[in-house]
N, CA, C and O atoms as a printed pandas DataFrame, in Angstrom:
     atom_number atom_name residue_name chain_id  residue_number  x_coord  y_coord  z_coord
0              1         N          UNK        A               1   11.414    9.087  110.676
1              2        CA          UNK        A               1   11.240    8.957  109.246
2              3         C          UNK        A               1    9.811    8.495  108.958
3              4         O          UNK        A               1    9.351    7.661  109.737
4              5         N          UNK        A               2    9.131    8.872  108.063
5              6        CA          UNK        A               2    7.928    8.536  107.686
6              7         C          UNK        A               2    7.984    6.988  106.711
7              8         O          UNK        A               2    8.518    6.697  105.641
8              9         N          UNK        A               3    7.324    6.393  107.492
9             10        CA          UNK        A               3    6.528    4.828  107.375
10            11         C          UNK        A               3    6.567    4.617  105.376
11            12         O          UNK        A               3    6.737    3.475  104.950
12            13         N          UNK        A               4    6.419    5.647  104.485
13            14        CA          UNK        A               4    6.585    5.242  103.177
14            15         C          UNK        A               4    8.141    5.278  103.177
15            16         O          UNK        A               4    8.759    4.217  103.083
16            17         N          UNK        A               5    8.623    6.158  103.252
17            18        CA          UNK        A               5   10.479    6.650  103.110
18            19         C          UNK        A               5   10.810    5.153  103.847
19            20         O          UNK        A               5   11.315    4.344  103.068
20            21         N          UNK        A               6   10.647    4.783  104.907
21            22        CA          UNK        A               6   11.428    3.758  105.565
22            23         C          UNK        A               6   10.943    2.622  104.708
23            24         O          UNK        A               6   11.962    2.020  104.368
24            25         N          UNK        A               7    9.829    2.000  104.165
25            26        CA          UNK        A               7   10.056    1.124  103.612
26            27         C          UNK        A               7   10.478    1.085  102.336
27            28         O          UNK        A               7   10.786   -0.024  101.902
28            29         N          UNK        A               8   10.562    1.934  101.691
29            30        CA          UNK        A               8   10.950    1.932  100.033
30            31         C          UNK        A               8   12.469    1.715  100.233
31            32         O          UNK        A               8   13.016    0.963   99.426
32            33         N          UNK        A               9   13.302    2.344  101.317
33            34        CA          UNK        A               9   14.499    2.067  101.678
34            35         C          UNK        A               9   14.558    0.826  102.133
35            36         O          UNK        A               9   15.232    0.054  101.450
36            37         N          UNK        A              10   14.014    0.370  103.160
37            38        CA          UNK        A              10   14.209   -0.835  103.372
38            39         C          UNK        A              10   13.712   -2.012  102.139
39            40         O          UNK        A              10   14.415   -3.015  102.017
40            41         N          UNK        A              11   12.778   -1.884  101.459
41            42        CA          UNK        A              11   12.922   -2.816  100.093
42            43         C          UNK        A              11   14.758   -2.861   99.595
43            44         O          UNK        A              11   15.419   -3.898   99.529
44            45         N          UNK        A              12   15.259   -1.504   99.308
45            46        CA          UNK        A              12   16.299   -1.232   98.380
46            47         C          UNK        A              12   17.351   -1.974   99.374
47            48         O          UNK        A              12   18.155   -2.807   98.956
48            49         N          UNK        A              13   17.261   -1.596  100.678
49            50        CA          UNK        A              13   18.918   -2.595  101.065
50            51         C          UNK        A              13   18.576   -3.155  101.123
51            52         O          UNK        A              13   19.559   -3.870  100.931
52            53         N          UNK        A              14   17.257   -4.324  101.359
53            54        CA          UNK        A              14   17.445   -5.868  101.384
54            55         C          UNK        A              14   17.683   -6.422   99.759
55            56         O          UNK        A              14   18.332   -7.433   99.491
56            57         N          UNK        A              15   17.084   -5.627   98.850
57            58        CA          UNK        A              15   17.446   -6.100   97.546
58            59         C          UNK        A              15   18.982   -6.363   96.888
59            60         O          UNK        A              15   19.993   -5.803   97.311
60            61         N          UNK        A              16   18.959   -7.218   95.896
61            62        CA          UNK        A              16   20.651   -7.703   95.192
62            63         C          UNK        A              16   20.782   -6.079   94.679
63            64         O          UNK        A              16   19.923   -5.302   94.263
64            65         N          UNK        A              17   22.054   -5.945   94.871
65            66        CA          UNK        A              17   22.956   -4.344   95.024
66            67         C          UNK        A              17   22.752   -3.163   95.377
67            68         O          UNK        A              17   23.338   -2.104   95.151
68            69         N          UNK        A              18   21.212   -3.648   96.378
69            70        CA          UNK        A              18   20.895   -2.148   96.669
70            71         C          UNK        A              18   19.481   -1.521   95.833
71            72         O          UNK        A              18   18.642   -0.712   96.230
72            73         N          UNK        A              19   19.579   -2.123   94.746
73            74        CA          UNK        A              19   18.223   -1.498   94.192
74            75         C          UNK        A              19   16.720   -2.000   94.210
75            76         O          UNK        A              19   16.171   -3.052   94.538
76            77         N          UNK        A              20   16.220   -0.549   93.616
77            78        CA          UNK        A              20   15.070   -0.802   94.036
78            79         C          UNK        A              20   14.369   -0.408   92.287
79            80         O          UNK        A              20   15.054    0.339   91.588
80            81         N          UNK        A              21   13.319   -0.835   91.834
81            82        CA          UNK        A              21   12.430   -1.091   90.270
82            83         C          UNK        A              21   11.388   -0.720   90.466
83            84         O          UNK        A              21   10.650   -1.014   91.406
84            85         N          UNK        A              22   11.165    0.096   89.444
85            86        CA          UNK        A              22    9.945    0.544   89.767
86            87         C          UNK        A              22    9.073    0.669   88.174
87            88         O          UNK        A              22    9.359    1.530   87.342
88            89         N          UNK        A              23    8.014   -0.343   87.987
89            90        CA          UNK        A              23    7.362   -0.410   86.158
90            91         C          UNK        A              23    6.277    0.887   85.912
91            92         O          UNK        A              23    5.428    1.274   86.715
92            93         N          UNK        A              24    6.533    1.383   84.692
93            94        CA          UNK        A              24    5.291    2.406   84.404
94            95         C          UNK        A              24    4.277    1.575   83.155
95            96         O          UNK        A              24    4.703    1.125   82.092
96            97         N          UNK        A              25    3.133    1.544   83.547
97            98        CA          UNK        A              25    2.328    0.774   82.923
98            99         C          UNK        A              25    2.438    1.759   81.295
99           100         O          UNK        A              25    2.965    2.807   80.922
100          101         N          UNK        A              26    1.650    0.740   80.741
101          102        CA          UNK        A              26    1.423    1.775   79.097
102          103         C          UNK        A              26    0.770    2.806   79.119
103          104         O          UNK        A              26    1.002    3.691   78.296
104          105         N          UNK        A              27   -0.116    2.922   79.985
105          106        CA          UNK        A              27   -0.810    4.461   80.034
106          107         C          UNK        A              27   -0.098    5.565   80.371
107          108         O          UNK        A              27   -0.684    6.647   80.318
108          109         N          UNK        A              28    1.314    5.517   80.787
109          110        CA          UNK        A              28    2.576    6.500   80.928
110          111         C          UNK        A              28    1.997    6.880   82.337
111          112         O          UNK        A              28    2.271    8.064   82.529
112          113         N          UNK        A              29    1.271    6.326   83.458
113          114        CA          UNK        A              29    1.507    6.384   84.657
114          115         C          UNK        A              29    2.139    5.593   85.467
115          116         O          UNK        A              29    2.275    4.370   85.516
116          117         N          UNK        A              30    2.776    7.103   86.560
117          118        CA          UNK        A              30    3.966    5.990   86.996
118          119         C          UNK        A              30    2.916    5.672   88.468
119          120         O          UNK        A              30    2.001    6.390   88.873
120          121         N          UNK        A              31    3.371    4.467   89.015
121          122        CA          UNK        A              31    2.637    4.242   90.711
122          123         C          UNK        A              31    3.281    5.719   91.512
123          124         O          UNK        A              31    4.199    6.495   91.243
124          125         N          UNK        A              32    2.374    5.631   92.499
125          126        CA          UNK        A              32    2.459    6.946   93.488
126          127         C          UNK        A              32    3.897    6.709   94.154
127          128         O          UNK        A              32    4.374    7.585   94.876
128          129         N          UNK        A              33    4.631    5.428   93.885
129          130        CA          UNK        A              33    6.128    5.471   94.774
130          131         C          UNK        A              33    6.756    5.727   94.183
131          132         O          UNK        A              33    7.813    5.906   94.788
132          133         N          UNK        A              34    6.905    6.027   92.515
133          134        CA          UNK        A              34    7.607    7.085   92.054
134          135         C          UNK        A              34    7.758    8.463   92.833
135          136         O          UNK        A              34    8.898    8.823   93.127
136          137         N          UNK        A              35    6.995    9.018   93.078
137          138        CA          UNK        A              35    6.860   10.318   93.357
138          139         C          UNK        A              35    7.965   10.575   94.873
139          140         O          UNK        A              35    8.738   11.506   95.100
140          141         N          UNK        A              36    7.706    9.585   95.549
141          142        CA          UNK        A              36    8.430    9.147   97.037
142          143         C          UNK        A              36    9.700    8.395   96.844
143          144         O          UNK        A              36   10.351    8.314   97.886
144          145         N          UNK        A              37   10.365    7.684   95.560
145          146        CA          UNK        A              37   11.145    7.342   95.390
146          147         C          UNK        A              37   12.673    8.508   94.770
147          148         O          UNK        A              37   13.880    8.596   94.995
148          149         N          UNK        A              38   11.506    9.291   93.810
149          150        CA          UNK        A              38   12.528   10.539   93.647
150          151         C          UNK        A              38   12.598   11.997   94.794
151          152         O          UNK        A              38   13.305   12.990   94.627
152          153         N          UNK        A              39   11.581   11.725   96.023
153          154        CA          UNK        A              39   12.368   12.792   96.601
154          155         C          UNK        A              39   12.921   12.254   97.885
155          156         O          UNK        A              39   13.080   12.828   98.962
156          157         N          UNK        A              40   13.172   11.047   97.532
157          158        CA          UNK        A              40   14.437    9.967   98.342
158          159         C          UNK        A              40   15.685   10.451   97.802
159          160         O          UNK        A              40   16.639   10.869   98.459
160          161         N          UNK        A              41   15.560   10.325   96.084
161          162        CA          UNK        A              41   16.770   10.732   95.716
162          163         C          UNK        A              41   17.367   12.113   95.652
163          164         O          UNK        A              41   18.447   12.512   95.216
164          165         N          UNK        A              42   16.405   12.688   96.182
165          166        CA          UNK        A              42   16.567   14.369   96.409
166          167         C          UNK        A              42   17.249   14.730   97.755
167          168         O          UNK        A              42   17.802   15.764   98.130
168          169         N          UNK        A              43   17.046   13.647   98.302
169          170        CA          UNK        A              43   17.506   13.891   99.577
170          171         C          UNK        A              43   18.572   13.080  100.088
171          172         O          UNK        A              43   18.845   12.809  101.257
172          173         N          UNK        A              44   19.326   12.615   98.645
173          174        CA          UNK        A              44   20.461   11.835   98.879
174          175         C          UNK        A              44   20.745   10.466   99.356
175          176         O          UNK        A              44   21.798    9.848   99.515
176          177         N          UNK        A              45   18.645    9.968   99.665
177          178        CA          UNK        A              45   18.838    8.643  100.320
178          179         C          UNK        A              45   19.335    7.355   99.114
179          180         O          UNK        A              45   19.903    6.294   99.375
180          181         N          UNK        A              46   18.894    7.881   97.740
181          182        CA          UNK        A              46   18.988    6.794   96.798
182          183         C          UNK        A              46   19.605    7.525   95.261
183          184         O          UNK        A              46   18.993    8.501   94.827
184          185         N          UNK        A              47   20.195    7.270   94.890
185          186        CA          UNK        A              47   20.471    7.220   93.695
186          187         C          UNK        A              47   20.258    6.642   92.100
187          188         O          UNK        A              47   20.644    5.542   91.706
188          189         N          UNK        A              48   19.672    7.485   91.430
189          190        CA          UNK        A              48   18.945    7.373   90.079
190          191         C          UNK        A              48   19.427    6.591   88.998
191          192         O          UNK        A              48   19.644    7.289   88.008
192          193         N          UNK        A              49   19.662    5.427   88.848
193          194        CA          UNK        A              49   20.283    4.344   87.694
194          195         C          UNK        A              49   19.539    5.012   86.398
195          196         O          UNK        A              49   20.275    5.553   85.573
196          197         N          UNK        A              50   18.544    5.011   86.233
197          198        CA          UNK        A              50   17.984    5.015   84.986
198          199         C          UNK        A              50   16.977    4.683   84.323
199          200         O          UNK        A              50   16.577    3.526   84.449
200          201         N          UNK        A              51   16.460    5.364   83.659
201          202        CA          UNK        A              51   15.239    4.465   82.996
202          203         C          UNK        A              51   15.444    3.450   81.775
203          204         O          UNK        A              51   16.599    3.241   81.402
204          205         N          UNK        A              52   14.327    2.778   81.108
205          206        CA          UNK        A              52   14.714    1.459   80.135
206          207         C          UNK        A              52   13.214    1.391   80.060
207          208         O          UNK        A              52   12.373    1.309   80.955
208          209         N          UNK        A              53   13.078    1.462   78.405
209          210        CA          UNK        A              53   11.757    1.001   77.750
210          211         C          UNK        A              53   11.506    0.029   78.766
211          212         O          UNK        A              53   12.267   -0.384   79.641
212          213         N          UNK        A              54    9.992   -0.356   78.443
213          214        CA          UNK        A              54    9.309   -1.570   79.025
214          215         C          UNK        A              54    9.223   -2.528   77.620
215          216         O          UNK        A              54    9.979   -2.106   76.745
216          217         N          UNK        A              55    8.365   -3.863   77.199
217          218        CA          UNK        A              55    7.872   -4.482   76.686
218          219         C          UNK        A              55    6.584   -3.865   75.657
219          220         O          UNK        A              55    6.475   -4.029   74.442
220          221         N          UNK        A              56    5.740   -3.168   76.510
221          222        CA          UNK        A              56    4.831   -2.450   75.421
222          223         C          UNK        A              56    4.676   -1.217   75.305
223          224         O          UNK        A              56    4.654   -0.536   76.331
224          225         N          UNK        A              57    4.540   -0.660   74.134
225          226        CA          UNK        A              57    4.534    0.538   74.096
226          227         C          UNK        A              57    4.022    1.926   75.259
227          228         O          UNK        A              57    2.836    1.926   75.588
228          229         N          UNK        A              58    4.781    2.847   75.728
229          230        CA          UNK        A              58    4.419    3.538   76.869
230          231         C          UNK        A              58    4.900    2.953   78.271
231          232         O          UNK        A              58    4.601    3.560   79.300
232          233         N          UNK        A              59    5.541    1.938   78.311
233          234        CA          UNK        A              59    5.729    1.316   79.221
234          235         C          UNK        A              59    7.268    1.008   79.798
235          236         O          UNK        A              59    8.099    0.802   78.914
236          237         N          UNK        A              60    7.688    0.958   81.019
237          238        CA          UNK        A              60    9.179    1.371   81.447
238          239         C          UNK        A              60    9.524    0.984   82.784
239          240         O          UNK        A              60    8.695    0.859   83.685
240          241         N          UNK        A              61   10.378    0.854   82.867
241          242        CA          UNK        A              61   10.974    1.068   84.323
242          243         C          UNK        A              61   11.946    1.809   84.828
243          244         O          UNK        A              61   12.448    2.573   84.003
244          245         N          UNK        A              62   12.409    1.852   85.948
245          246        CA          UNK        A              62   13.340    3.132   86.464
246          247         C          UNK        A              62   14.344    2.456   87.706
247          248         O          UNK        A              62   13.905    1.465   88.289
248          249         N          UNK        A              63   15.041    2.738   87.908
249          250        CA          UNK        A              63   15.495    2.003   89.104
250          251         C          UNK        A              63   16.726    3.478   89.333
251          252         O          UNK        A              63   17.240    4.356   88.641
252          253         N          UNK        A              64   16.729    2.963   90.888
253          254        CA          UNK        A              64   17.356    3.494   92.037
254          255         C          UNK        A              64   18.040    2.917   92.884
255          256         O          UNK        A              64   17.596    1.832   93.260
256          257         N          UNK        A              65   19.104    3.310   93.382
257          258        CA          UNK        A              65   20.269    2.960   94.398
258          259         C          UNK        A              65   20.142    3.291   95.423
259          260         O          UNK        A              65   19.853    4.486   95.479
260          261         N          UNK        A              66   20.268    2.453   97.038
261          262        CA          UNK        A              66   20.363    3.103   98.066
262          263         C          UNK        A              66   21.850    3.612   98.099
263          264         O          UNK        A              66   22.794    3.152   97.455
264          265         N          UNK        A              67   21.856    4.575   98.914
265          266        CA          UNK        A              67   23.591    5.524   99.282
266          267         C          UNK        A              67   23.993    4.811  100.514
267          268         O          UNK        A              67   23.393    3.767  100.771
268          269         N          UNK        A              68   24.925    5.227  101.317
269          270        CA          UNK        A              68   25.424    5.115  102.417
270          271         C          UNK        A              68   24.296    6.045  103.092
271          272         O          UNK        A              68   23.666    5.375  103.911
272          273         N          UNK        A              69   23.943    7.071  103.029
273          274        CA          UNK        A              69   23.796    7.870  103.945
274          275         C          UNK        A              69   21.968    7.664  103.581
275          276         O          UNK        A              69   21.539    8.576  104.288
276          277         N          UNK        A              70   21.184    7.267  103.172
277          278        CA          UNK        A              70   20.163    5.900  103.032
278          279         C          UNK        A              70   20.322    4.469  103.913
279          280         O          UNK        A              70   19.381    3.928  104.494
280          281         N          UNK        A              71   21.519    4.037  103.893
281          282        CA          UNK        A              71   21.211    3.026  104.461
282          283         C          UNK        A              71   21.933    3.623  106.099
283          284         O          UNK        A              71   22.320    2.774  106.902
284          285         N          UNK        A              72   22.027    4.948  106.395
285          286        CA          UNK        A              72   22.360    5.396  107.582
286          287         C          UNK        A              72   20.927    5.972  108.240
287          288         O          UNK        A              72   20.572    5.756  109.398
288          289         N          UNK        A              73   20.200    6.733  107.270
289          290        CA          UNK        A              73   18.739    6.698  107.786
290          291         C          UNK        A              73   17.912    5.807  108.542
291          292         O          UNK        A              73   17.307    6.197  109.541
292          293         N          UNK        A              74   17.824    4.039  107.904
293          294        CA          UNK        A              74   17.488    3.588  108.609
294          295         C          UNK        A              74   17.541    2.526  109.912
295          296         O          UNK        A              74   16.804    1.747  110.517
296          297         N          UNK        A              75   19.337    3.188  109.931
297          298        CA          UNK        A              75   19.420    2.707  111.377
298          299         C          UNK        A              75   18.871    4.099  112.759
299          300         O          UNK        A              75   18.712    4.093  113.979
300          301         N          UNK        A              76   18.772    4.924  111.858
301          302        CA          UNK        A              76   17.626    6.416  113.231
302          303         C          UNK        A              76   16.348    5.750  113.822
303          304         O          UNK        A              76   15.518    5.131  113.157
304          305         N          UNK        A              77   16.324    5.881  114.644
305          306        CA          UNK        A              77   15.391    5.567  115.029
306          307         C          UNK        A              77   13.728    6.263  114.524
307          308         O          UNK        A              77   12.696    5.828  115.035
């Protein structure tokens, strides 16, 4: 597994229920682990909760679920 995929997973199972948060500043960019966080969920490692305004305008967060078969990834070596 590639060194970004394993840790964004490993953030999400050590986190309370599994998830993992991710903020989009006001300039409506999201950080580059968006991009690696949804084709986690493409690939069944995590699951998509939802997005939720932020505080200032343009601004948000998103969060994601690890699966079973996510937190089976990173017991592979």
């Amino acid at each position: 597994m590639i060194d970004h995929r394993r840790r964004l997973l490993s953030r999400a199972a050590l986190a309370e229920e599994g998830r993992i948060t991710l903020r989009r500043e006001p300039d409506r960019a999201w950080p580059g682990d968006h991009s690696r966080l949804c084709a986690l969920e493409n690939d069944g490692h995590l699951t998509f909760l939802g997005e939720e305004p932020g505080a200032l305008p343009g601004s948000a967060s998103a969060a994601w679920r690890i699966t079973p078969r996510g937190r089976d990834a990173l017991r592979e070596p």
